[in-house]
N, C-alpha and C positions, 0 to 999 in steps of 0.2 A: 174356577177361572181357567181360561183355554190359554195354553202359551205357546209359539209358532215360533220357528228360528227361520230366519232368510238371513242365505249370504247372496251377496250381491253388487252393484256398484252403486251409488246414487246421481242420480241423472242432472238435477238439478241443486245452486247453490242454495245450503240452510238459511231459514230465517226466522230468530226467534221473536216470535208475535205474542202481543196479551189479548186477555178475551176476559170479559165479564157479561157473569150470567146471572144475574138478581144481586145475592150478594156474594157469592161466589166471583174470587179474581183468581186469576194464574196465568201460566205461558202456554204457546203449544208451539211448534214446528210440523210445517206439512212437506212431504218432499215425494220423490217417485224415486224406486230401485225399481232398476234393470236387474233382471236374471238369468244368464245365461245358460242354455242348453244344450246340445251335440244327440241331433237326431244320425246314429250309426248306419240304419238302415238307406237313407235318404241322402246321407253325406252332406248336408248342411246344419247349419249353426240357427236358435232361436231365442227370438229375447223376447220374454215375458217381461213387462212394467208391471210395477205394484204401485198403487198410491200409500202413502203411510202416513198417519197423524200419530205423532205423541207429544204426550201432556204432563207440564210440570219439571218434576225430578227429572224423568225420562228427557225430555225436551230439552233442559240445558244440557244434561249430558251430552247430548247427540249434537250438539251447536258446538260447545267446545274441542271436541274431540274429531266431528265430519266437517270442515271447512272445506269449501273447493271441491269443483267437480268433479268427477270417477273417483271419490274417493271411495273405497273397499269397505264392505263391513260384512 
């Protein structure tokens, strides 16, 4: 398994959504972070969006904890 850390801001507010897929049920949350950059050469500022899905465990956690927007992770 591949693991990736982004810190970042989140752009928009969390929504915990359910989804079934045969018999498969669970939650997910989709949301976008912002990343910020500092091109030294150029003397300006860039934001990379990421879109992000997570599902389940991950998904509530991220609901309870990211409420409201720019919040930091």
């Amino acid at each position: 398994m591949n693991k990736v850390s982004l810190i970042g801001n989140i752009v928009n507010d969390l929504e915990l959504k359910d989804y079934k897929n045969g018999d498969k049920e669970g939650k997910y949350v989709r949301f976008t972070l912002a990343i910020n950059e500092y091109n030294i050469k150029k003397n300006e500022r860039i934001a990379t969006f990421i879109e992000v899905v997570a599902f389940d465990k991950k998904a509530i956690i991220l609901t309870t904890k990211g409420t409201g927007e720019s919040k930091r992770f």
